[in-house]
C-alpha atoms as a printed R data frame, in Angstrom:
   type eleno elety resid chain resno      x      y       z
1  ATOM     1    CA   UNK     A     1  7.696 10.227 101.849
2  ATOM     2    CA   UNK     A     2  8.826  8.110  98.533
3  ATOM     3    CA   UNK     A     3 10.730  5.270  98.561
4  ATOM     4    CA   UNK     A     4 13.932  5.157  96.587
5  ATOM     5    CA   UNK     A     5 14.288  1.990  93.977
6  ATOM     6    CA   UNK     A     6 17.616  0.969  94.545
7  ATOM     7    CA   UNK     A     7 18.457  1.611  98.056
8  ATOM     8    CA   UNK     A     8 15.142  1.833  99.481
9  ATOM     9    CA   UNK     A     9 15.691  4.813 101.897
10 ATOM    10    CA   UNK     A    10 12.457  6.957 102.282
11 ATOM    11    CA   UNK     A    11 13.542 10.536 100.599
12 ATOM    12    CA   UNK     A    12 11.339 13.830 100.439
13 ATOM    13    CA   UNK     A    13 11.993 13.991  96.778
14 ATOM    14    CA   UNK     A    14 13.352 11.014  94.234
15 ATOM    15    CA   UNK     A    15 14.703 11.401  90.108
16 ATOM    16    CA   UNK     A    16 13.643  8.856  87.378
17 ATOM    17    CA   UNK     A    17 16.401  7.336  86.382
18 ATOM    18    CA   UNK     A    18 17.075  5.647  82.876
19 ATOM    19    CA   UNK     A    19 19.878  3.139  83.151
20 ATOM    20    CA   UNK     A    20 20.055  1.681  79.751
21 ATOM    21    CA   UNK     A    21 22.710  3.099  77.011
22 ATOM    22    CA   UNK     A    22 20.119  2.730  74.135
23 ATOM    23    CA   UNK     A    23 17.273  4.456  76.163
24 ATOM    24    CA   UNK     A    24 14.575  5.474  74.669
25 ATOM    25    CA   UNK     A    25 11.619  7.271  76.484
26 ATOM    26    CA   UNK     A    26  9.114  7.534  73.531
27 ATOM    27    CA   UNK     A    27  9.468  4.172  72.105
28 ATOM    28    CA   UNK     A    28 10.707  1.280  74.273
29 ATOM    29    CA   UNK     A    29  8.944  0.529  76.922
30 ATOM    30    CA   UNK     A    30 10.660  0.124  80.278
31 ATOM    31    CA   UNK     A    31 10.320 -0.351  83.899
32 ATOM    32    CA   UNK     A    32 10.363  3.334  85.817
33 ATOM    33    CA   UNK     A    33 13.013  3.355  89.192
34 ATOM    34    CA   UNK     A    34 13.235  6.583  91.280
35 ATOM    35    CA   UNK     A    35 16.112  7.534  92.949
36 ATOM    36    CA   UNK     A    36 16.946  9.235  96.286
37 ATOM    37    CA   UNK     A    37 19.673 12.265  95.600
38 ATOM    38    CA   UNK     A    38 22.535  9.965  96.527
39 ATOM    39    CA   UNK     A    39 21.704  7.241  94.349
40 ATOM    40    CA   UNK     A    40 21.194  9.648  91.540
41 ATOM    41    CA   UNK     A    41 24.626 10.861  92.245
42 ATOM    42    CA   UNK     A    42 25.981  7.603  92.148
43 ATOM    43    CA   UNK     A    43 24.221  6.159  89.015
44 ATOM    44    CA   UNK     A    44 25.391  9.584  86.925
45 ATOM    45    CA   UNK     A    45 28.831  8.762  87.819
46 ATOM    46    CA   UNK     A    46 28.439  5.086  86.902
47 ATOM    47    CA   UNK     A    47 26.921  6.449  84.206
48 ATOM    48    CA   UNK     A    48 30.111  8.665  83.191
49 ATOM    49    CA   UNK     A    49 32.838  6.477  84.116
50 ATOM    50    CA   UNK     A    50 31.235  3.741  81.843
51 ATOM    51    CA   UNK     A    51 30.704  6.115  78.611
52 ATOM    52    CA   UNK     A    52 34.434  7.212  79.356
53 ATOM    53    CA   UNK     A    53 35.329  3.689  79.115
54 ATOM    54    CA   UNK     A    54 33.887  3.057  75.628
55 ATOM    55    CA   UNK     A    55 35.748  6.183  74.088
């Protein structure tokens, strides 16, 4: 089982998640969090709601 980094329920499968706006893989280094399904869920939709907030 994996651990998810935010909740910390065990899940059969997790998703890296990047949570900064200015994220960039190849040149900034950064911690890595996994994600169960349901936090992924959640952090796309925070994700959304705050880049339709900016427009």
């Amino acid at each position: 089982m994996l651990r998810c980094d935010f909740c910390g329920k065990e899940s059969e499968s997790v998703k890296r998640v990047a949570i900064d706006d200015d994220y960039d893989r190849l040149s900034v280094k950064h911690e890595r969090k996994y994600a169960c399904p349901e936090c992924s869920v959640k952090k796309d939709k925070e994700r959304a709601k705050n880049s339709s907030d900016r427009s």
